[in-house]
C-alpha positions as CSV (number, residue, x, y, z in Angstrom):
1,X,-9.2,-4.2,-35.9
2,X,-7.1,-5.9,-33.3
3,X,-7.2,-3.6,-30.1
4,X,-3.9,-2.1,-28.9
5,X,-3.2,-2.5,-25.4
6,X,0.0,-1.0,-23.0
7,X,0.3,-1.9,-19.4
8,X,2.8,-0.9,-16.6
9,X,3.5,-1.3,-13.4
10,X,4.3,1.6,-10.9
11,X,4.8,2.6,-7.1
12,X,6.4,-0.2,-5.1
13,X,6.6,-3.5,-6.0
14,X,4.5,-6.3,-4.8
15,X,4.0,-9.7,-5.3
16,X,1.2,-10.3,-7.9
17,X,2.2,-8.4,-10.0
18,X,3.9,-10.5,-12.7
19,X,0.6,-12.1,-12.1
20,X,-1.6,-9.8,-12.9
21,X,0.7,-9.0,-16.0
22,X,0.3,-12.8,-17.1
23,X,-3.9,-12.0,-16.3
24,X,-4.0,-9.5,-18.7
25,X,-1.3,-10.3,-21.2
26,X,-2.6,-13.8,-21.8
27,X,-6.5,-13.0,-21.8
28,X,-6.2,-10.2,-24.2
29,X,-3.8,-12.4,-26.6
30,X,-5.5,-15.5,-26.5
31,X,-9.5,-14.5,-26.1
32,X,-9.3,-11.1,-28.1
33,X,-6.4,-11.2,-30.3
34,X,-5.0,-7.8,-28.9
35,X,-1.6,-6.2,-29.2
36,X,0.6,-5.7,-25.6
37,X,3.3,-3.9,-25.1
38,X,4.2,-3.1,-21.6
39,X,6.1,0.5,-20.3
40,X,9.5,-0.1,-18.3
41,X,9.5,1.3,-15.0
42,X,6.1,3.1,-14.7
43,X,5.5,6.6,-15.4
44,X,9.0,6.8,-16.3
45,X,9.2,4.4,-19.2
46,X,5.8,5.8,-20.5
47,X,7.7,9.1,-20.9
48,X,10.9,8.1,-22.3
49,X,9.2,5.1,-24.4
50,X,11.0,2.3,-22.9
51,X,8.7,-0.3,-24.3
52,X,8.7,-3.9,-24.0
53,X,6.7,-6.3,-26.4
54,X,4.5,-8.7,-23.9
55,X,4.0,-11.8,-25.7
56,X,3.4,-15.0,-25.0
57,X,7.1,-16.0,-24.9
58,X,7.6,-13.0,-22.3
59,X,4.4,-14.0,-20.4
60,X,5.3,-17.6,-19.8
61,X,7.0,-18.4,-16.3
62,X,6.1,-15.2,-14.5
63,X,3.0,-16.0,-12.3
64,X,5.3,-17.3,-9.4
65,X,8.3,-14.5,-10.0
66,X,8.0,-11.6,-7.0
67,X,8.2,-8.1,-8.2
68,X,7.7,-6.8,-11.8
69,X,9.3,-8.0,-14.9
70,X,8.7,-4.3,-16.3
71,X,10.2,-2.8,-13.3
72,X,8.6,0.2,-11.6
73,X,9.5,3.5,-10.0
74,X,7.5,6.1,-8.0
75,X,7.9,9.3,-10.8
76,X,4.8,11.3,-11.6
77,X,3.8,12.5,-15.0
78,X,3.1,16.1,-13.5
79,X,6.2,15.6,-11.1
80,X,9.1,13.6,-13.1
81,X,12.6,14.6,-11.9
82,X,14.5,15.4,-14.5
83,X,18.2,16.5,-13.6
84,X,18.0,18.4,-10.3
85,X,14.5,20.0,-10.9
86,X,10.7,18.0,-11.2
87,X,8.9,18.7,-14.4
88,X,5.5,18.4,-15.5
89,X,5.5,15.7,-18.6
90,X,1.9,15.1,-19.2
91,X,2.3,16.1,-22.4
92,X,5.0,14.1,-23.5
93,X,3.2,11.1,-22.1
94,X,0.2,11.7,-24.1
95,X,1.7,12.2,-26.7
96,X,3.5,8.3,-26.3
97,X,0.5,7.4,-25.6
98,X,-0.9,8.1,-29.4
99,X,2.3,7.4,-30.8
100,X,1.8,3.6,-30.3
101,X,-2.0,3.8,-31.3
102,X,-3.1,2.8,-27.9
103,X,-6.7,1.9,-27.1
104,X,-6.2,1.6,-23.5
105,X,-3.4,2.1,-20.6
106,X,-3.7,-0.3,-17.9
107,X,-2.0,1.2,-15.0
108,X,-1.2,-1.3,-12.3
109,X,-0.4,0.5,-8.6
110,X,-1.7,1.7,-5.4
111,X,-3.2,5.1,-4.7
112,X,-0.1,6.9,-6.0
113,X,-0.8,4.8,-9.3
114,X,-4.5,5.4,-9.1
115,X,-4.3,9.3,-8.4
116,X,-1.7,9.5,-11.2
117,X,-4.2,6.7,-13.8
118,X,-7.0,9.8,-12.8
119,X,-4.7,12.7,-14.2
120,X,-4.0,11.0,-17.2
121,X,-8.0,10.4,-17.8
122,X,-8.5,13.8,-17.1
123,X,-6.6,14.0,-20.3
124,X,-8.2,12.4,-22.8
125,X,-6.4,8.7,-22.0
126,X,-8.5,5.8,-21.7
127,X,-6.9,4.1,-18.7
128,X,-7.8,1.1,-16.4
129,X,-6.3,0.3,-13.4
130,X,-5.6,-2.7,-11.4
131,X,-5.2,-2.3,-7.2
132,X,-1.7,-3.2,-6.4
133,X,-0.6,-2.5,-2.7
134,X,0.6,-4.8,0.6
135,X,-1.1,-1.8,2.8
136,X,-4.4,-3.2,1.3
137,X,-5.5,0.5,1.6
138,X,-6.8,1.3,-1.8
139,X,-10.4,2.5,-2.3
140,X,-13.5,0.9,-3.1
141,X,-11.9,-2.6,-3.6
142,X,-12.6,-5.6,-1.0
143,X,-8.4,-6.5,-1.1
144,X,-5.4,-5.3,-3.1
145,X,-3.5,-7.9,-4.2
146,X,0.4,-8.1,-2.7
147,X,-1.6,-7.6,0.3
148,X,-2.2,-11.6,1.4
149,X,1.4,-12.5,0.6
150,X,2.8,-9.2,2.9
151,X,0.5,-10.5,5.1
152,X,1.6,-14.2,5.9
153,X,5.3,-13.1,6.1
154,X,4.9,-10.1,8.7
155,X,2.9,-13.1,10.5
156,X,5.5,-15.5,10.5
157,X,8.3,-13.0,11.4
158,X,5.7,-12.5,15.1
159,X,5.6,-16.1,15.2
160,X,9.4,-16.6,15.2
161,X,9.9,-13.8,17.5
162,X,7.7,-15.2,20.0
163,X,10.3,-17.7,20.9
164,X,13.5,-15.5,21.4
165,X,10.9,-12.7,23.3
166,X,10.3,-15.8,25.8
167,X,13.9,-17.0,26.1
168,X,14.9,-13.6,27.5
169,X,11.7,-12.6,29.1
170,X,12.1,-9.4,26.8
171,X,9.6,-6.9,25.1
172,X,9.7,-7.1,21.4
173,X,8.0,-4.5,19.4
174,X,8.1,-5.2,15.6
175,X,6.7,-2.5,13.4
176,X,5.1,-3.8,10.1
177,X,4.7,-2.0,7.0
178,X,1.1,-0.6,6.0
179,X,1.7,3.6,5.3
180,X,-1.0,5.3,7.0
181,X,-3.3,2.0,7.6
182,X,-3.2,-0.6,9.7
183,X,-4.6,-3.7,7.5
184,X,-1.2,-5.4,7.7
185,X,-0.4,-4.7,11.1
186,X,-3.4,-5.5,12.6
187,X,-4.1,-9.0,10.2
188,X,-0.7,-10.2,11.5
189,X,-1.0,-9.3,14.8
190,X,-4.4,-11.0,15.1
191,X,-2.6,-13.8,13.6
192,X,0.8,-14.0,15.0
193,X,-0.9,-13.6,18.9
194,X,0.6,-10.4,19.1
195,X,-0.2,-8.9,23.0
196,X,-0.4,-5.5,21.3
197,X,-1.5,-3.9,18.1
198,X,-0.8,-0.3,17.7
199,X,-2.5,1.2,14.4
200,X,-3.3,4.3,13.0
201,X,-6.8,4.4,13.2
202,X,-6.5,4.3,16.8
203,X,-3.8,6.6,18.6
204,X,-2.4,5.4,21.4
205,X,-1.1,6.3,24.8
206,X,1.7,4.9,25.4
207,X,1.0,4.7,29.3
208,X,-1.5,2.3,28.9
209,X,0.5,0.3,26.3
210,X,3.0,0.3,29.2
211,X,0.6,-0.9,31.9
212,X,-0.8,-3.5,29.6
213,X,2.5,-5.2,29.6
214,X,3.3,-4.7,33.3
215,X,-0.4,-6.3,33.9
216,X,0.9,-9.5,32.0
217,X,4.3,-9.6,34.1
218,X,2.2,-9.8,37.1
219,X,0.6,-12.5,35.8
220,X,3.2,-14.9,35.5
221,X,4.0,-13.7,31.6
222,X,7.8,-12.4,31.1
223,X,7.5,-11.5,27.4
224,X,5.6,-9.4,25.4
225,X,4.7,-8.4,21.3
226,X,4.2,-5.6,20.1
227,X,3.0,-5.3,16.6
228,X,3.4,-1.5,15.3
229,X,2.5,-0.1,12.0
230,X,4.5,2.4,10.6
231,X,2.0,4.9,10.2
232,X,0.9,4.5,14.4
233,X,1.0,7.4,16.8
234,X,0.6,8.4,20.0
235,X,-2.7,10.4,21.0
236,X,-0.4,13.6,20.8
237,X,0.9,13.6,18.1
238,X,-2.4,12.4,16.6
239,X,-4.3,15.6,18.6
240,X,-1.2,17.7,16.8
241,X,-1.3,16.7,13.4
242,X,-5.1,17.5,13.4
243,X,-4.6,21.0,14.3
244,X,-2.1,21.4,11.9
245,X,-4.6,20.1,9.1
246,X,-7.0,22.4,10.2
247,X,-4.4,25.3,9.9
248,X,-3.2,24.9,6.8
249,X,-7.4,24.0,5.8
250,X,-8.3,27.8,7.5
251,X,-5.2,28.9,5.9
252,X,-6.1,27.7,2.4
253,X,-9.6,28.8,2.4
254,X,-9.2,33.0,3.5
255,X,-6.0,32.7,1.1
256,X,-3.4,33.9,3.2
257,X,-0.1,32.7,1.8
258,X,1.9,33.6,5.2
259,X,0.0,31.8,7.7
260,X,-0.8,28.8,4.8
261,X,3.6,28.9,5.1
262,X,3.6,28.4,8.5
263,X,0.8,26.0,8.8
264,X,2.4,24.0,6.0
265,X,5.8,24.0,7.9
266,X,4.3,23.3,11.3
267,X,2.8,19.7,9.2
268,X,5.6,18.9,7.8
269,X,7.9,19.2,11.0
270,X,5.2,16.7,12.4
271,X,5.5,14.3,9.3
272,X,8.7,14.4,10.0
273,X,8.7,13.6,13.7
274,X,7.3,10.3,12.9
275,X,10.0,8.9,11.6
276,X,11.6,6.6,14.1
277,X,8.5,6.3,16.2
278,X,8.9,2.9,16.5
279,X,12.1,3.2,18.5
280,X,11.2,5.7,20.6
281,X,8.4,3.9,21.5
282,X,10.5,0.9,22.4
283,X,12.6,3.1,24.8
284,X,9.7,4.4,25.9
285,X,8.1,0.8,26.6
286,X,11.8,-0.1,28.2
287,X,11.9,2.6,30.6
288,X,8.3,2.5,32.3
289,X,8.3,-1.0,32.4
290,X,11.6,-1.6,33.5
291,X,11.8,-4.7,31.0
292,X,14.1,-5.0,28.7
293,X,13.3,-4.3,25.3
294,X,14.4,-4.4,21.3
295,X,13.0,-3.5,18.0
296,X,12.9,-5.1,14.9
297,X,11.7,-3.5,11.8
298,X,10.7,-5.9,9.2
299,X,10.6,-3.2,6.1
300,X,11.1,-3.9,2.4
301,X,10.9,-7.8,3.7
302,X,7.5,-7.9,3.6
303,X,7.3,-7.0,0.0
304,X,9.5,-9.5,-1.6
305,X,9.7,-13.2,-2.9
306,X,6.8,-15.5,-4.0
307,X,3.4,-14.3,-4.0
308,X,0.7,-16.1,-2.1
309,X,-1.4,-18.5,-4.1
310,X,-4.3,-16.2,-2.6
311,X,-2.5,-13.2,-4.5
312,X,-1.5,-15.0,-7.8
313,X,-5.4,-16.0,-8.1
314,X,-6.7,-12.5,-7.2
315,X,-4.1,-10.9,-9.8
316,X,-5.0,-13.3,-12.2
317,X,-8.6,-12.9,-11.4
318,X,-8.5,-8.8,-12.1
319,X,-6.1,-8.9,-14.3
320,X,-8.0,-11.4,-17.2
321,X,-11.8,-9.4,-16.1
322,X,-9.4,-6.3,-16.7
323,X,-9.0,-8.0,-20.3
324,X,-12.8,-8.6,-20.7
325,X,-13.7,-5.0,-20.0
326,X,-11.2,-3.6,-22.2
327,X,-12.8,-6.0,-25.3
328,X,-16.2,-4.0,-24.2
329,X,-14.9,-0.7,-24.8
330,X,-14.6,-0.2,-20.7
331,X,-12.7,2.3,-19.5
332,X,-11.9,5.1,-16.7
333,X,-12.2,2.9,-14.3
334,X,-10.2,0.5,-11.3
335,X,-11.3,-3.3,-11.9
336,X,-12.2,-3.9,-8.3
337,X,-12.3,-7.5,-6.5
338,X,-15.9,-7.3,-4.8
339,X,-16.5,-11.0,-2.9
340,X,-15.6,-13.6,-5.6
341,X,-16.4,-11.1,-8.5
342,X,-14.9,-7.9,-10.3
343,X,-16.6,-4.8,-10.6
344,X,-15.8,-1.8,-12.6
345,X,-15.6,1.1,-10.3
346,X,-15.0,4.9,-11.7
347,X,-12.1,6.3,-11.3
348,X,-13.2,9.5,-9.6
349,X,-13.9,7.3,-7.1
350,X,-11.3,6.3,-6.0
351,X,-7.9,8.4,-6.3
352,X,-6.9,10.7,-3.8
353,X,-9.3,8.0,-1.5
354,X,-7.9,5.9,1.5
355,X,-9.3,3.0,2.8
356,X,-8.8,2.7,6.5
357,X,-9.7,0.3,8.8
358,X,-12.6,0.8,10.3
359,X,-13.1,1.1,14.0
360,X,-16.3,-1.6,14.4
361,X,-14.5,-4.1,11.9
362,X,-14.2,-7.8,12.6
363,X,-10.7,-7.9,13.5
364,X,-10.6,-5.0,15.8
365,X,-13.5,-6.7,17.8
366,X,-12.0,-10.2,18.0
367,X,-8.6,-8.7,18.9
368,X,-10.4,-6.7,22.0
369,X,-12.2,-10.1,23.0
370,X,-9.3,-12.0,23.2
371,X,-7.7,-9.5,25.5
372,X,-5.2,-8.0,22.8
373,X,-4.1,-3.7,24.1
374,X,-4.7,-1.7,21.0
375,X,-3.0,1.2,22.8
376,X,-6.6,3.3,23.7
């Protein structure tokens, strides 16, 4: 009997993903005579059966359309607000799930998607999931797709703000998306001939940011980049945030609920903190160089639009092997990009896992030789 297949997209959106829809929609229809219905807006949809039939008249035209033709959201199944209060709806989402006879969920996200994909496994779903992010920070994949796409238009933005940062012999610091990675902001900094990279892997001191600059003013060079992820900070706040999570860690293991409060409060002040590093920094940067300086925060720009040709053939790529391995009975599993392959790799493997940058890679290396500050 024709397998039955249901597919949505959740978290943010991204480009490649009508892509990857197309991928597995078409692959399962044409090569395996499967039945597709796709869940409106993620979890969500799955809950309240907002269905949508996928077929090949609702395929056709996608692969260059940004975002999600299913739409998306960022509920949980064992945290979906309902009113003014969040609700555990596992339950209601398995039960959905056998409702419309379904073989297989194919859950296409980041890590949210791919912690949430692991819960649902962990009862009695088959799920496969596809790796959806522009931070490019999910586990046990080579690239996410979204990722390439995000990528060329932070580096564009650096290459037109190169100009205006010359015409007025200013500092411009433009922070690029990327959570609590630096994949994006360090790709298009490399790229776009940023002066400085500030990611989270490495903390930074914001002194030697400063003298970094002043060192290129001396030398005859008015202007300055700065490219910023969102998730970078300062070797203090970095040194802070560690003791925290060893707090609330203590805290957790002797099981003692007042000082786990306190320790939990103390991290999420911190959290908090962050917010608006990026212009602090720049008035930091403005007053101990003495240069003037102004922010620009690219933000939900770098998600939008076309996607790459590099993402629609990775999406497509995934997504039609994501196909293949359903026809073999494959589940439990994230269908990762691995070189010019796929590879199945286990769930458990990868939600609730990061992938960072890593402080020997490639980039970081060539951006050191070429005389790029990284803040350390």
């Amino acid at each position: 009997m024709a397998k039955h297949i249901g597919i949505l997209t959740a978290g943010g959106d991204g480009p490649g993903l009508n892509a990857a829809l197309r991928g597995v929609g078409k692959a399962a229809l044409g090569a395996y005579g499967m039945n597709v219905i796709g869940f409106r807006d993620g979890f969500r949809g799955l809950m309240e059966n907002r269905t949508m039939r996928l077929d090949r008249a609702a395929l056709s035209g996608i692969l260059t359309i940004g975002g999600t033709i299913l739409g998306t959201s960022r509920d949980k199944p064992h945290r979906m607000p309902m009113g003014d209060q969040e609700m555990d709806m596992t339950d209601v989402i398995v039960a959905n799930y056998h409702k419309h006879n379904l073989d297989v969920l194919v859950c296409v996200g980041g890590g949210g998607t791919q912690k949430n994909a692991y819960r649902l496994m962990q009862h009695g779903l088959n799920v496969i999931t596809l790796p959806k992010t522009i931070d490019n920070d999910v586990a046990r994949t080579d690239v996410t797709f979204g990722y390439d796409t995000a990528l060329g238009i932070a580096t564009e933005a650096i290459d037109r703000l190169h100009s205006t940062a010359h015409s007025h012999h200013r500092i411009i610091v433009v922070e690029v998306m990327g959570h609590n990675t630096g994949w994006l902001a360090l790709g298009a900094g490399v790229a776009g001939g940023a002066d400085v990279i500030l990611i989270p892997e490495i903390p930074y001191d914001v002194e030697k940011v400063a003298e970094a600059i002043l060192e290129r003013y001396r030398g005859g060079k008015a202007f300055s980049i700065v490219a910023v992820s969102e998730g970078a900070m300062s070797q203090e706040t970095a040194a802070a945030l560690d003791e925290a999570n060893k707090a609330v860690a203590k805290a957790q293991k002797k099981g003692d609920s007042d000082k786990l409060a306190k320790a939990e409060t103390r991290l999420a002040e911190l959290e908090a903190g962050r917010v608006g590093n990026t212009v602090r920094l720049t008035q930091q940067l403005e007053q101990l160089t003495r240069l003037e300086s102004r922010v620009t925060i690219l933000g939900h720009l770098q998600r939008g639009g076309t996607p790459s040709a590099a993402d629609r053939l990775l999406a497509t790529r995934l997504g039609t092997a994501c196909a293949d391995l359903i026809a073999q009975g494959v589940s439990g599993v994230l269908v990762a990009a691995r070189g010019d392959g796929v590879e199945p790799v286990p769930l458990a493997e990868v939600a609730g896992r990061r992938k960072t940058v890593p402080l020997d890679h490639p980039w970081i290396e060539s951006a050191r030789r070429i005389g790029t500050c990284l803040g350390d």
